[in-house]
C-alpha positions in Angstrom: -30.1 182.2 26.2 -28.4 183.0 29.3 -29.5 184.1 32.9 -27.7 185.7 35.4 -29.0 185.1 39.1 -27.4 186.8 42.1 -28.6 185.9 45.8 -27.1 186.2 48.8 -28.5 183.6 51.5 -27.5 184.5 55.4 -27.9 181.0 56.2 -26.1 179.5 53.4 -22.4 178.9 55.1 -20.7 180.4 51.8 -22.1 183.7 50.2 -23.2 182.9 46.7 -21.3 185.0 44.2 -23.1 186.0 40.4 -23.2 183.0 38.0 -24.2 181.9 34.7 -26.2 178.9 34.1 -28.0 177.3 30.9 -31.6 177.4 31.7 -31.9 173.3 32.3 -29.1 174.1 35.3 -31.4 177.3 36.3 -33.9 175.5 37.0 -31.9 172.5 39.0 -29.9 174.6 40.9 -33.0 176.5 42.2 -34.5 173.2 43.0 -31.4 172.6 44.7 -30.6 175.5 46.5 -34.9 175.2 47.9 -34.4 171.8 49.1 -31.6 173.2 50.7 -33.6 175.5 53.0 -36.1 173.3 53.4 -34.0 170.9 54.8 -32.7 173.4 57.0 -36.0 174.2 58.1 -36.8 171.2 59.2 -33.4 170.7 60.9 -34.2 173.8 62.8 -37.8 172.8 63.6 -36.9 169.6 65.1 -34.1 171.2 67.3 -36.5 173.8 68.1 -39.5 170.8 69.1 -36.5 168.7 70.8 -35.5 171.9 72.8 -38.9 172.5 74.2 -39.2 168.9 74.6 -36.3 168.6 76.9 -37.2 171.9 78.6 -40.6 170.7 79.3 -39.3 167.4 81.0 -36.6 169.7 83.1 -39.6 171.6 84.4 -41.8 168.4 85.0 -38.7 167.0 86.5 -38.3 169.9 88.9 -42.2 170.2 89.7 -42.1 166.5 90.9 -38.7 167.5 92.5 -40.6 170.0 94.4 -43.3 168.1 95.1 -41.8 165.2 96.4 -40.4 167.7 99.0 -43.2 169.1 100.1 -44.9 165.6 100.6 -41.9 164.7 102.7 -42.0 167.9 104.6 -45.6 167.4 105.5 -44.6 164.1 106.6 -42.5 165.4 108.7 -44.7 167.9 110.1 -47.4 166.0 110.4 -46.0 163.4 113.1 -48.1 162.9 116.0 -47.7 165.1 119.0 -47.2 163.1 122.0 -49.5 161.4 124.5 -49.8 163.8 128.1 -52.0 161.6 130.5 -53.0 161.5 134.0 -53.6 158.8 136.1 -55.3 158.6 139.8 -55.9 156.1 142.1 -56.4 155.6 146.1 -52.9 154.2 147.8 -53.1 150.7 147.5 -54.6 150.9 143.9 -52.3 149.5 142.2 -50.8 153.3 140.5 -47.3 151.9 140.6 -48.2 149.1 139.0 -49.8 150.3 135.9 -47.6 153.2 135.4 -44.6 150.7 134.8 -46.8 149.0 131.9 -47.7 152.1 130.7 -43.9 153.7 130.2 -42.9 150.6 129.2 -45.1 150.2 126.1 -45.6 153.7 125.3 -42.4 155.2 126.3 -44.0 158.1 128.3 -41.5 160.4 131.2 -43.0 159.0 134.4 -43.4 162.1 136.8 -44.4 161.5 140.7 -44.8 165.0 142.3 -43.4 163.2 145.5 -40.4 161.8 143.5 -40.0 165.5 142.2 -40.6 167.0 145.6 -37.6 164.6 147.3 -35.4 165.2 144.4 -35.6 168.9 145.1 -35.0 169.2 148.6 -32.1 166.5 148.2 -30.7 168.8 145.4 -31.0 172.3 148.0 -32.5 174.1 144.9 -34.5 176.7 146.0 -37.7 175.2 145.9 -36.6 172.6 147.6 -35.4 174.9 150.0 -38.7 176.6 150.5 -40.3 172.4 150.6 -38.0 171.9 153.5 -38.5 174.3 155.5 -42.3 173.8 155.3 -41.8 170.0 155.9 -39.7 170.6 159.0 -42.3 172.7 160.3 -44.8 169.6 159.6 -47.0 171.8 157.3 -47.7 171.0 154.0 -45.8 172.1 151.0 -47.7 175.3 149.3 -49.2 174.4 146.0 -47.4 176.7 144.0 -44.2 175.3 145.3 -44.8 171.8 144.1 -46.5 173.3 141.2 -43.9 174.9 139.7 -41.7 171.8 140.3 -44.6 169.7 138.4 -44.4 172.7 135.7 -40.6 172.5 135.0 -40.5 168.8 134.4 -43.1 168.5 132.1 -41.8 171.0 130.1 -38.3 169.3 129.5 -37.3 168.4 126.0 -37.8 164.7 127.2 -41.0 165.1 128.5 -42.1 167.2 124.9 -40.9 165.1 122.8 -41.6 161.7 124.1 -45.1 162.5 125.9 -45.6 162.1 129.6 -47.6 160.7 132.4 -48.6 162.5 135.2 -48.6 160.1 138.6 -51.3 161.3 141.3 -50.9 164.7 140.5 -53.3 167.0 140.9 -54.9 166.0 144.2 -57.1 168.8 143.9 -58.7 171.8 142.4 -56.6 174.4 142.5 -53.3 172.4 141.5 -55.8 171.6 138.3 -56.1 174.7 137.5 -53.1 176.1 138.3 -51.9 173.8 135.6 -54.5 174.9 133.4 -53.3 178.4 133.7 -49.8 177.0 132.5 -51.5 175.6 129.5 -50.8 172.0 131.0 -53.9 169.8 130.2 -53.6 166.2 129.6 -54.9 164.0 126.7 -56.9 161.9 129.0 -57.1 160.9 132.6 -57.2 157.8 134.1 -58.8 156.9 137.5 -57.9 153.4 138.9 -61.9 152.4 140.6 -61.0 150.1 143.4 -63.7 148.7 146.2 -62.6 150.5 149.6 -62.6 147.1 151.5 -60.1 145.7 149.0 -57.9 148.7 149.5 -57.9 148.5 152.9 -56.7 144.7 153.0 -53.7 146.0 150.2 -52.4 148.1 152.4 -52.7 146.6 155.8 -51.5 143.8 154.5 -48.0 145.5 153.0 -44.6 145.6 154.2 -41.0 146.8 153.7 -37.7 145.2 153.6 -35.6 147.8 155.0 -32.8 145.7 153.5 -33.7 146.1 149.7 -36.9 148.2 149.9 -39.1 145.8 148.4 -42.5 145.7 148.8 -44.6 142.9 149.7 -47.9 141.9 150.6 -48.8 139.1 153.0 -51.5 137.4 151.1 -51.0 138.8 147.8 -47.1 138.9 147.3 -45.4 137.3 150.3 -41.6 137.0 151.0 -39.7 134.2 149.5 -37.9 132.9 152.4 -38.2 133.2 156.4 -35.0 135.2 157.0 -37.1 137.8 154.7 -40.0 137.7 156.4 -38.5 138.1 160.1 -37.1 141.5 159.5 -40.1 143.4 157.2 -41.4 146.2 158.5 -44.8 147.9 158.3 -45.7 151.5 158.1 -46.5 153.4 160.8 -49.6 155.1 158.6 -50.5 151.2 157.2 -53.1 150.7 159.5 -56.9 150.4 159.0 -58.0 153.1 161.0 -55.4 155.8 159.2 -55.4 154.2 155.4 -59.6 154.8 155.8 -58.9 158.4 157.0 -56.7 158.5 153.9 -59.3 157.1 151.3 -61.9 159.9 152.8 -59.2 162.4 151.6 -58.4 161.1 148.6 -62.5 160.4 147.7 -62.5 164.5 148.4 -59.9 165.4 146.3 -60.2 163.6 143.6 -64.1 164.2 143.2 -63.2 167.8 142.5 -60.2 166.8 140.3 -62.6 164.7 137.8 -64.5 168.1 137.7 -61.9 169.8 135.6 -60.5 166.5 133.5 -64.4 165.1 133.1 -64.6 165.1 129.6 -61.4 163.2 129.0 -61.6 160.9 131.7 -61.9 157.2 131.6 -62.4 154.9 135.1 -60.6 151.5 135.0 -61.7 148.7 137.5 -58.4 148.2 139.3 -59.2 145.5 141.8 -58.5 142.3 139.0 -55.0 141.1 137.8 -52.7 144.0 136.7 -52.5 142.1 133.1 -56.4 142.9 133.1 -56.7 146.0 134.1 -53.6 147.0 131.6 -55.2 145.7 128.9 -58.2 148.8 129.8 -55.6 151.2 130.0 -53.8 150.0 127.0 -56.7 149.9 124.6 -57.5 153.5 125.1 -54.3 154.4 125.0 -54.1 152.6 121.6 -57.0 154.8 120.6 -56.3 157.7 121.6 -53.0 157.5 119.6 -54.3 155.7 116.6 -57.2 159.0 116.4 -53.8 161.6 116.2 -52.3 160.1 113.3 -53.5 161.4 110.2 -52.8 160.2 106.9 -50.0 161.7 104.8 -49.1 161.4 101.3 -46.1 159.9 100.8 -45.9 160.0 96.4 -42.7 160.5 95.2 
């Protein structure tokens, strides 16, 4: 007995064409020609799984890709601003002193309004200008003058990017709050606390070398050699009569200053060694920075 069986598979690579088989080969071929698919079912299944398999690790690929970005983004958006500080002190309180540690180990733009103010006038901007004139005159340079000066620096790339420190400026009130209005307020503010009878023996005790414009003191830092010591000169304003005039000013002035600044303000006792009284300065320094760094994830 014979059968004729016709199919036509699309998936079969050659078209299958009407043939005659006993039954026995019927029945094997069909076997055949169904392990066939099967096995081509299953090839296609496993591409299929190994396709979405690979796709799946693209896409986790790309998502860590993308996330490892973003953590190093926020790293770098999260770096610390900058320490802006203050620091005050009567002459003879040892100001100079610190603010060299202080740059040194932090790296901040030191800014003297005086330094600024003699930089101008030297330089015939027009502030500086406007400074002379009023120094020639013997009155005192307008606030807003020295302001703006103090203004401009502090807003140089140097000064943003690397922080700053503020030296003896404001002296009073209404430079405080003219820098307020110019959104200029500092991190913290430091007042060097210094006995007034010690003060008065540091500065009527200094003197200049007109040669090399180092400073000395007669008890506390004295010249090195006689030839020095013949030719040093003392200020005409170093005396004890004018530097106490000076002190009662500067107790004034900085009384109201403190009133703007008092929440952020720390006193250090100036009047020991200058490794000492860094050491204050330099442990709230240390805090003040440690407090503006905040953690950031850095998986990749």
């Amino acid at each position: 007995m014979a059968y004729s069986l016709n199919m036509s598979v699309v998936s079969v690579p050659k078209p299958t064409t009407t043939q005659t088989y006993s039954s026995n080969s019927t029945t094997k071929s069909i076997t055949n020609f169904s392990s066939t698919l099967s096995s081509s079912s299953n090839i296609s299944r496993v591409s299929l799984s190994s396709d979405l398999n690979r796709r799946s690790s693209v896409s986790v690929l790309r998502n860590k890709s993308s996330s490892s970005a973003v953590s190093i983004m926020a790293a770098a958006k999260s770096k610390p601003e900058p320490l802006r500080i203050m620091i005050s002190g009567a002459p003879a309180s040892g100001k100079g002193t610190q603010c060299e540690l202080i740059t040194k180990k932090y790296g901040l733009v030191h800014i003297a309004a005086g330094d600024l103010l003699r930089a101008e006038v030297a330089a015939g901007s027009e502030n500086g200008k406007r400074a002379k004139e009023c120094m020639e005159k013997g009155q005192l340079v307008p606030d807003e003058i020295v302001v703006m000066m103090v203004k401009e620096r502090l807003f140089r790339p140097d000064s943003q990017e690397n922080g700053w420190l503020l030296d003896g400026y404001p002296r009073s009130l209404s430079q405080a709050m003219a820098l307020e209005d110019f959104g200029i307020r500092p991190d913290l503010f430091i007042l060097l606390d210094v006995p007034e009878e010690i003060l008065v023996e540091r500065v009527v005790g200094r003197r200049l070398d007109p040669v090399t414009g180092k400073i000395y003191h007669l008890k506390y830092a004295p010249p090195e050699t006689d030839e020095i010591a013949a030719r040093l000169t003392q200020r005409f304003d170093d005396t004890e009569e004018k530097v106490k005039l000076r002190l009662g000013t500067h107790h004034q002035n900085v009384e109201a200053v403190l009133a703007a600044y008092e929440d952020i303000t720390i006193k250090v006792k100036g009047d020991g060694p200058k490794e000492e009284v860094f050491a204050k300065i330099d442990s709230a320094l240390s805090e003040l920075e440690q407090k503006r760094i905040s953690p950031v994830s850095t998986n990749v």
